[in-house]
C-alpha positions in Angstrom: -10.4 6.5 -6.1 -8.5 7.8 -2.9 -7.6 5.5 -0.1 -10.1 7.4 2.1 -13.0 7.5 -0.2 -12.3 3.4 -1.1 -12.4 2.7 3.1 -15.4 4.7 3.6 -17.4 2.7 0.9 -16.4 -0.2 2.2 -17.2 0.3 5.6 -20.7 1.7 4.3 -21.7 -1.2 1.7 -20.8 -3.6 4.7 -22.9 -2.0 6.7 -26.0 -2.1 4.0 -25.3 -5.4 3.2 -25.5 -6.5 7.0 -28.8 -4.3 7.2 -30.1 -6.2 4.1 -29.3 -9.9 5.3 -30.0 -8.8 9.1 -25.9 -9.7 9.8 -25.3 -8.2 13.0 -22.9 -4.8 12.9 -19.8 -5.4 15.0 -16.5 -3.4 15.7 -15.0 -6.4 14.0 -17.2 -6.6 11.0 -16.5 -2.7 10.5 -12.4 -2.9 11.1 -12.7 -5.6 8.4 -14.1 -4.0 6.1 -11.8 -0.8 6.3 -8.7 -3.4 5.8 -10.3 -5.3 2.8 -11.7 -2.6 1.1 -8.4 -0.8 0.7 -6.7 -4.7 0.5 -6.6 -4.5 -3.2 -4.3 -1.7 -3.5 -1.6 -3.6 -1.6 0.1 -3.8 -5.3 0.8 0.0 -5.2 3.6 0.8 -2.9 2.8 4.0 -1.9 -1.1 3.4 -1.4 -2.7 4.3 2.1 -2.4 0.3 2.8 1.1 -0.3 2.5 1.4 3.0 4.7 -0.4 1.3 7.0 2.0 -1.8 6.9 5.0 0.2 6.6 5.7 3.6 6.9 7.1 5.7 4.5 9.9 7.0 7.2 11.1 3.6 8.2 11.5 2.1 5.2 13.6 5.3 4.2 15.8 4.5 7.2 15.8 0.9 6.1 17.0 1.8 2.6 19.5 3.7 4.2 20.7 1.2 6.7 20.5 -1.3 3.8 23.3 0.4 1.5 25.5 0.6 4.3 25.6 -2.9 5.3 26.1 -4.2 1.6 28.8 -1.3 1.7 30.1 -2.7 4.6 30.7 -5.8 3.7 31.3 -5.3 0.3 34.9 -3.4 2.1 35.4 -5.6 4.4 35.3 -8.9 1.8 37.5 -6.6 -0.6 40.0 -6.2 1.7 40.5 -10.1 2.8 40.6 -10.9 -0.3 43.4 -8.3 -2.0 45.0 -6.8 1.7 44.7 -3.9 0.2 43.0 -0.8 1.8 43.2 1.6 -0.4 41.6 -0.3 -3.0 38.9 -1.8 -1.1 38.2 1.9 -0.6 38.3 2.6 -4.3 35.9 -0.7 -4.9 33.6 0.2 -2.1 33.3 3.7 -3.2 32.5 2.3 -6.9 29.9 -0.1 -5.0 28.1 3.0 -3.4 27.4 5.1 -6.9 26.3 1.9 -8.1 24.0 0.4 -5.5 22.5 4.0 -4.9 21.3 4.1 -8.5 20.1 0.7 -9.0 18.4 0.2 -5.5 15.4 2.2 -5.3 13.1 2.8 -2.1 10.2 1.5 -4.4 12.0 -2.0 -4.7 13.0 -2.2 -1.1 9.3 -1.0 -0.2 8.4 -4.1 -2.6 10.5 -6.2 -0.6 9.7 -5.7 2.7 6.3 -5.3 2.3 6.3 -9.1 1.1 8.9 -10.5 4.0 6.2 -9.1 6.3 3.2 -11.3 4.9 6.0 -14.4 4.3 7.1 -13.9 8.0 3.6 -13.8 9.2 2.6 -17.1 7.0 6.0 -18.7 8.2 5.0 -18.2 11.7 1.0 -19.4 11.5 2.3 -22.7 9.9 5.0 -22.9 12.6 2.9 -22.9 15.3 0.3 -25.1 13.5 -2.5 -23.0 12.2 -4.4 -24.6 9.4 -3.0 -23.8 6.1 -5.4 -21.4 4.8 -3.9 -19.1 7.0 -0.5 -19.2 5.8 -2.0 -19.2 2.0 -3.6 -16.2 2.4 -0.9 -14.4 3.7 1.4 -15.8 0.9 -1.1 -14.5 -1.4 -1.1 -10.8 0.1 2.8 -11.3 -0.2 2.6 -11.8 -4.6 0.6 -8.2 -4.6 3.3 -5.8 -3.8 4.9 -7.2 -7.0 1.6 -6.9 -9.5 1.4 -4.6 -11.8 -1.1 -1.9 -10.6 -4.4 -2.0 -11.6 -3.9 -6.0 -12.6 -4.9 -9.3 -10.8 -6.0 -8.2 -7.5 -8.3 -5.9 -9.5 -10.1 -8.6 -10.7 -13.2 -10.8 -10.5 -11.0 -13.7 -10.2 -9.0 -12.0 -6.8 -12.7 -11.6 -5.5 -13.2 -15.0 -6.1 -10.2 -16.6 -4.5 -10.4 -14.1 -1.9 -13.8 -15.3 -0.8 -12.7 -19.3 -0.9 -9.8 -18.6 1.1 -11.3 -16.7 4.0 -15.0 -19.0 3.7 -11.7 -21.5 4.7 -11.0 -19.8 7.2 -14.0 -18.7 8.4 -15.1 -22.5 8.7 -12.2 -23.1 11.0 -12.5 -20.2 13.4 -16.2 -20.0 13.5 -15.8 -16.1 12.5 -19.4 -15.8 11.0 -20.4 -13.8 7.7 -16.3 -13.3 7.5 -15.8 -14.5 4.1 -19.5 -12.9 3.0 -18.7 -9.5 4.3 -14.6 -9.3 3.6 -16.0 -10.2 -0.4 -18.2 -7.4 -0.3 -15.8 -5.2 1.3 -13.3 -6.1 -1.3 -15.4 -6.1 -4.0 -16.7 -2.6 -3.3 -12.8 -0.8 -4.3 -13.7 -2.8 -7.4 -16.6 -2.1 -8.5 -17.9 0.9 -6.4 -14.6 2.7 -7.0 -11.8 1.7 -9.6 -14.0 0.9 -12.0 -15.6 4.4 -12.4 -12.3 5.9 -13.2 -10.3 6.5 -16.4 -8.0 4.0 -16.4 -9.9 1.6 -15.7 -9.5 -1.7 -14.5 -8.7 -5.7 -15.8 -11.7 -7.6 -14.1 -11.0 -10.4 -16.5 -7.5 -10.6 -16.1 -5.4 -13.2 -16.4 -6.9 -14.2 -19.2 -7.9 -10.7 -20.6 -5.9 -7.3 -19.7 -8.7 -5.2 -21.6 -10.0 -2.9 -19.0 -13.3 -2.2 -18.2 -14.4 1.6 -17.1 -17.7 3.3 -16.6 -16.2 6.7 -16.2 -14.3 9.1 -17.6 -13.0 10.9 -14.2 -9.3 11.0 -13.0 -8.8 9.9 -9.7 -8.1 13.2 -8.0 -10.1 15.6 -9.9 -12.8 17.6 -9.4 -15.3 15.8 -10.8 -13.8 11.9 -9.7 -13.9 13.7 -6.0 -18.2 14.7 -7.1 -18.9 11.2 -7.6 -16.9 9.8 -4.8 -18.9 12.1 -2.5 -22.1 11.2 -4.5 -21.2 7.3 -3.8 -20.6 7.9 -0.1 -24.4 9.8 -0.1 -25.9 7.3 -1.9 -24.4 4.9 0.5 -25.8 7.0 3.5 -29.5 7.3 1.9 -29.9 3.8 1.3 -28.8 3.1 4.5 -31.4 5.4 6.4 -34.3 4.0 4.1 -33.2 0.6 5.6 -33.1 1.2 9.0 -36.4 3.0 8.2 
């Protein structure tokens, strides 16, 4: 499913299940539930998430700025070691066609999308906030690097997803946080990827067979009619609750 369509589910099956178990419904509770229900596709580099993390402008400047400072230095190390301008020109010139064509803005994407959750879990355990923190964020930084569709995809993500912020939530006093970030999360799963074509692993590690109740590509006309007819369904059950 689109980015869109996975946010809007999420934010609409936290809202029944708050309904359901009378969990009050809170700014918070719904800006959590848009960030966790579009969490899992963290390990696609160009989905709306990693936008969201890093634009797709700035890390084109980055991969820019990036191949001129190995450039750089690649000159500037060639010339203290031979003396030689001319052929530190003709080896930097060599390391350009070769650095363009092996360093792609995917991988870079990869990379920095992955300092930024490392950074972050550096920093919580530097100014002494409990662990769980910093393991969650070293977590989120593995994804960028997973094969699409794969781990974070599956019931065992869910899983560890929900220890890790029940942690959390036991240490911040942030109630219903690991309940309604699960069902957020869970909803791109199983309200979403798993009605498309492709698929998805919920067994993996141990399995990689994937599991589908749909035929629909994501994109097409008739993937977009059920994503609508989610999102309705959603809505209706909603109503009959608050009824």
């Amino acid at each position: 499913m689109r980015g869109k369509t996975h946010c809007t589910i999420g934010i609409l099956s936290v809202i029944q299940a708050s309904l359901l178990f009378n969990i009050p419904i809170t700014i918070f509770n719904l800006i959590l539930s848009a960030f966790f229900a579009i969490l899992p596709d963290l390990d696609e580099s160009h989905s709306t998430i990693s936008h969201m993390l890093l634009k797709k402008d700035v890390s084109k400047f980055m991969l820019k700025a990036t191949i001129y400072l190995i450039n750089i230095l690649i000159f500037f190390v060639s010339l203290k070691i031979n003396n030689n301008f001319f052929l530190s020109s003709i080896i930097t010139f060599a390391a350009i066609i070769i650095i363009e064509s092996k360093l792609t803005h995917t991988f870079l994407r990869k990379v920095f999308l992955s300092l930024i959750f490392i950074l972050l879990a550096i920093c919580l355990y530097l100014i002494n906030v409990k662990i769980y923190f910093s393991i969650f964020c070293l977590m989120l930084s593995t994804f960028p690097w997973l094969k699409h569709r794969s781990f974070s995809h599956s019931i065992f993500a869910t899983i560890i997803i929900y220890f890790l912020l029940k942690q959390i939530e036991l240490i911040t006093n942030i109630s219903n946080l690991a309940f309604l970030g699960t069902v957020s999360y869970g909803s791109h799963i199983f309200l979403g990827d798993l009605f498309t074509k492709s698929g998805i692993p919920l067994f993996y590690p141990i399995s990689e067979k994937k599991f589908s109740l749909g035929p629909f590509k994501v994109g097409s006309f008739f993937s977009n009619l059920l994503e609508i007819s989610f999102i309705i369904i959603l809505l209706v059950l909603i109503i009959f609750s608050i009824i």
